[in-house]
C-alpha positions in Angstrom: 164.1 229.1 375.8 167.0 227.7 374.3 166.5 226.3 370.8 168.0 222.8 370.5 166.3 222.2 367.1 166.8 225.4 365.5 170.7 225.1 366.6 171.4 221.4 364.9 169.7 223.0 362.0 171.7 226.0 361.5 174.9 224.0 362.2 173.7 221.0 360.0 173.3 223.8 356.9 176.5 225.6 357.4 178.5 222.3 357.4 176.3 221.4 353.8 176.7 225.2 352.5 180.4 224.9 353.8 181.0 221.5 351.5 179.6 222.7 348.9 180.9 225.9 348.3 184.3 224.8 348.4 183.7 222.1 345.9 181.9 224.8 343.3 185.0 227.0 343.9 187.4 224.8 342.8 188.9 224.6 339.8 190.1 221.4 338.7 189.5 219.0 336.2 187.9 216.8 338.3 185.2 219.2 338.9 183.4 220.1 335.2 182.4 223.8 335.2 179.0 222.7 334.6 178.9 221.2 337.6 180.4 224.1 339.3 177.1 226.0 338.6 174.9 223.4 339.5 176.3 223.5 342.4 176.0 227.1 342.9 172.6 227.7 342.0 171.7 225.2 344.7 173.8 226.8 347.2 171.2 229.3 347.3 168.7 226.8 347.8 170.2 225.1 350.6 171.3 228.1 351.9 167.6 229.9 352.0 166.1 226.7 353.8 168.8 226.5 356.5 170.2 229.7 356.9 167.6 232.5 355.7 168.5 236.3 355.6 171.5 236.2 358.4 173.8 234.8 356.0 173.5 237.6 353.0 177.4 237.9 353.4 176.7 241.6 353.3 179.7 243.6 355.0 182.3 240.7 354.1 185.2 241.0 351.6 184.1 238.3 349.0 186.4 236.6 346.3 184.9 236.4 342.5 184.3 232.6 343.4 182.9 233.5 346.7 180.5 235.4 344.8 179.0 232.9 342.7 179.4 230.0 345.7 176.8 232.8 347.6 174.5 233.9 345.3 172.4 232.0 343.1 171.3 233.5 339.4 168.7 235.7 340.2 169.8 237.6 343.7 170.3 240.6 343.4 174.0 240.3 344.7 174.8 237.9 341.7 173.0 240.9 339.1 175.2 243.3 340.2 178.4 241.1 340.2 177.3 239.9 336.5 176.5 243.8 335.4 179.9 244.7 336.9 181.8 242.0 335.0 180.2 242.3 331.8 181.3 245.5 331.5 184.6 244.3 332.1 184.7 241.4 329.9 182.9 243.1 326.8 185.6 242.5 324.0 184.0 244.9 321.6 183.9 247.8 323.5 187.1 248.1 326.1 186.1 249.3 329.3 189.0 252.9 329.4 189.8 251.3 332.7 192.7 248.7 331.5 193.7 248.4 335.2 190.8 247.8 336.8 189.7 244.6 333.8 193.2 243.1 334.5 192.7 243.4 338.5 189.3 241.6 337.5 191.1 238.9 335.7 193.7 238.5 338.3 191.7 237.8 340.8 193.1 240.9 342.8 189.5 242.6 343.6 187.4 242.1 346.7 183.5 242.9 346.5 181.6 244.3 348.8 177.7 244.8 348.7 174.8 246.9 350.2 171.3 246.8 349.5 170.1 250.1 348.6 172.5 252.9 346.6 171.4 255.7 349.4 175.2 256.1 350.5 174.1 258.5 353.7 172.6 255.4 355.6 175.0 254.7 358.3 174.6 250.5 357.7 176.3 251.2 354.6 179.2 253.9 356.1 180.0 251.2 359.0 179.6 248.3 356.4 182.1 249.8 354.2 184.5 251.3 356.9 184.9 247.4 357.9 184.8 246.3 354.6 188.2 248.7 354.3 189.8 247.7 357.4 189.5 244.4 356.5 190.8 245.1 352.9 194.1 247.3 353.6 196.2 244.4 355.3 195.4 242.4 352.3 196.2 244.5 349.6 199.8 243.9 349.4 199.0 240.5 348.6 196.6 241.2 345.8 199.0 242.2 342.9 199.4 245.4 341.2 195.9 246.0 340.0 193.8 245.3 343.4 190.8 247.4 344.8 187.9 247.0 346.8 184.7 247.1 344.4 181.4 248.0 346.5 178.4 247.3 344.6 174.9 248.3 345.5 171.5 246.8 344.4 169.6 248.1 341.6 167.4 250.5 342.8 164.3 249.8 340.0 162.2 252.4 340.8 165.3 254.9 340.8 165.0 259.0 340.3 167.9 260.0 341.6 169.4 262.6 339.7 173.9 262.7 339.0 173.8 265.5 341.4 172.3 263.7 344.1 174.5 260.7 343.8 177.8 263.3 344.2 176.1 264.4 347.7 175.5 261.0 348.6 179.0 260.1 347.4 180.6 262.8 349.6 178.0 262.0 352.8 179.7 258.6 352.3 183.3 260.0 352.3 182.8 262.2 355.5 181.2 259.2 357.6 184.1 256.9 356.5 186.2 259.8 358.1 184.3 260.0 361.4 184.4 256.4 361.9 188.6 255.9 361.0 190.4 254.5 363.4 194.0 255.8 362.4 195.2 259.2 362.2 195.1 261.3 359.0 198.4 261.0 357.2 200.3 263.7 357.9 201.9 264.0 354.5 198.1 265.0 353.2 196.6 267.9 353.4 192.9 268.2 355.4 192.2 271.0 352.8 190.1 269.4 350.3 190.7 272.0 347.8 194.3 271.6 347.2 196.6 269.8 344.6 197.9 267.0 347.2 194.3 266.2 348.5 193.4 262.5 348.6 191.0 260.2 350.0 192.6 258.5 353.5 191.4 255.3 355.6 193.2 253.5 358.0 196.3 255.7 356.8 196.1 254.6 353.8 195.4 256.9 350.5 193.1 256.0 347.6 191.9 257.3 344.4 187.9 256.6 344.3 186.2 256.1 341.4 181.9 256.3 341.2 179.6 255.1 338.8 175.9 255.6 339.0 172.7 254.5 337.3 171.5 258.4 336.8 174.5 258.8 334.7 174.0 258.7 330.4 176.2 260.5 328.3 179.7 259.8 330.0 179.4 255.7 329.8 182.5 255.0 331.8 180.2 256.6 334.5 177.6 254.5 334.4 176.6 251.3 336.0 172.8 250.4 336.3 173.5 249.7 339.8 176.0 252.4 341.9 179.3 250.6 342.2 182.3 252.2 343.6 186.0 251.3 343.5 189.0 252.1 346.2 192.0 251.5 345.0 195.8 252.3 347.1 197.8 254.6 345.3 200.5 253.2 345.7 199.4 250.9 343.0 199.8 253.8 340.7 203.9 253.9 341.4 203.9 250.3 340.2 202.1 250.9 337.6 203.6 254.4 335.9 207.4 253.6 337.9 208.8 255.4 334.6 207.7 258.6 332.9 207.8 256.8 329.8 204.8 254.0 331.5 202.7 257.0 332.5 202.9 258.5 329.4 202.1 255.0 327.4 199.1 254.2 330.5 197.7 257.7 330.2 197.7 257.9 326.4 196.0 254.5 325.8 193.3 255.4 328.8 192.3 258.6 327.2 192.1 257.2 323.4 189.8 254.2 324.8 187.8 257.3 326.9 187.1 258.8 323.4 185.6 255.5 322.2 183.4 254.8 325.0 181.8 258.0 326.3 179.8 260.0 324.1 181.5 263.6 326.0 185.1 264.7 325.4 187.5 263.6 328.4 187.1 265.1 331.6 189.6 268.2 331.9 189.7 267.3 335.2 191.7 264.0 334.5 194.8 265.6 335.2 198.3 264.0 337.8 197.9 263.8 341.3 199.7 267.0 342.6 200.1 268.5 339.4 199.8 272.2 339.2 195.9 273.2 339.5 195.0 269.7 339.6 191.9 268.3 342.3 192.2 264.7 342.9 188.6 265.4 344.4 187.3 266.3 341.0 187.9 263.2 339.4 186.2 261.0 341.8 182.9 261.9 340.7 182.3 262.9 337.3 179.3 264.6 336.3 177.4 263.8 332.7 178.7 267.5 331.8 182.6 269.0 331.2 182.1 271.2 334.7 183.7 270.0 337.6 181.1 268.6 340.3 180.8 270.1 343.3 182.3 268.9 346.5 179.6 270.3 349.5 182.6 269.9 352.1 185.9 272.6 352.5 187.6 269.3 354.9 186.2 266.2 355.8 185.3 265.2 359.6 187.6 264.5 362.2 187.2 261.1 363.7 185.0 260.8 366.2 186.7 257.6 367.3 189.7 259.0 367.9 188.1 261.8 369.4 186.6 259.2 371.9 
């Protein structure tokens, strides 16, 4: 039978979680950032009572401020945001990634999150094939350093190994291909194991980056929960539009790579379509100088086209 009570509830709490959100996201002077956080934290209060485990806001492109207007201190979706900027943030040793800590500060990422790191579970490949087809109409408006950041919670009791996490990584990649609704770009090659290879949704290429918790020696790898970043190429014309800003980008990126990882740089960091360069050996870096293995010769056709 129709719930009457249950209904004025639910709508009551949305309006109240609605209201206050907006209010901790704003930023004015009129609104102390003290008060911003109070108001957060009891978001998640309000939020519990009224509207319980169906509004997790997993599967939806969140803001940074739609982050902390969500999720109180101590969720796991507010750890992993924290672990992900504090890495960022960390003054005294410089994330390598200059790009991705400006697209931070810019406001130009979108988060997405998933509750467990086991990337073959199909929840995860249909959360994050929306998650992307939401994301690529936006991107455009999201400045030069944008990407879409999926973050996973911590797994505490993990054993996962670095090569398991690659063949989770590429059961990830193949199901986002099965479920795409647009054609494969015809200017890339199906072949993964070619020099103009790249990563394609919704017609759109990327350049994927992973980090996992198994990883230890090669820090830039590492994240205590699994987070992985999409990001457009065509962000990288913007960003290297001259040989000379490539060079300057590249040089900086590797000296910072010596500082923070306790290996020497990837030989695999090499330019897209260079000469005996794999795009698909850079995604996933192992904790040893050898490329990883990629357990797929071509990804899968789509099975929605194919429908």
């Amino acid at each position: 039978m129709f719930n009457t009570y249950a209904l004025v509830v639910s709508l009551i709490g949305g309006v109240v979680i609605t209201f206050l959100a907006n209010v901790a996201s704003v930023k004015s002077r009129n609104v102390p950032k003290a008060l911003r956080n109070i108001l957060s934290s009891f978001i998640g209060f309000v939020r519990a009572a009224f509207c319980g485990k169906q509004d997790d806001q997993q599967g939806n492109l969140l803001t940074r401020a739609q982050i902390t207007a969500a999720f109180p201190q101590g969720t796991w979706q507010r750890d992993a945001y924290e672990d992900y900027k504090a890495v960022l943030l960390n003054e005294e040793l410089i994330f390598p990634c200059i790009y991705a800590t400006k697209g931070f500060k810019s406001d130009g990422q979108r988060f997405l999150f998933i509750d467990s790191d086991d990337l073959s579970d199909p929840r995860h490949i249909r959360t994050l094939a929306k998650g992307l087809s939401a994301y690529i109409p936006q991107a455009n408006r999201l400045g030069p350093n944008n990407s879409l950041v999926l973050l996973a919670k911590k797994n505490d009791n993990n054993s996962r190994t670095v090569q398991e996490y690659n063949t989770l990584f590429w059961e990830l990649l193949n199901g986002l291909a099965k479920l795409d609704e647009k054609a494969w770009p015809s200017t890339v090659p199906r072949d993964i194991d070619t020099e103009k290879w790249c990563f394609c949704f919704g017609g759109e290429q990327y350049f994927t980056a992973i980090q996992t918790p198994a990883h230890e020696v090669r820090r830039t790898r590492y994240a205590p929960g699994l987070t992985i970043a999409f990001q457009p190429k065509w962000v990288f014309d913007i960003l290297f539009s001259t040989d000379a800003k490539r060079a300057g980008a590249l040089a900086k990126v590797r000296a910072l790579l010596a500082k923070y990882d306790s290996i020497p740089v990837s030989p695999e960091l090499k330019g897209y379509g260079e000469e005996g360069s794999r795009e698909s050996k850079q995604y996933f870096l192992l904790d040893e100088n050898v490329p990883a293995p990629c357990p797929y010769d071509r990804l899968s056709d789509s099975e929605i086209i194919a429908a």
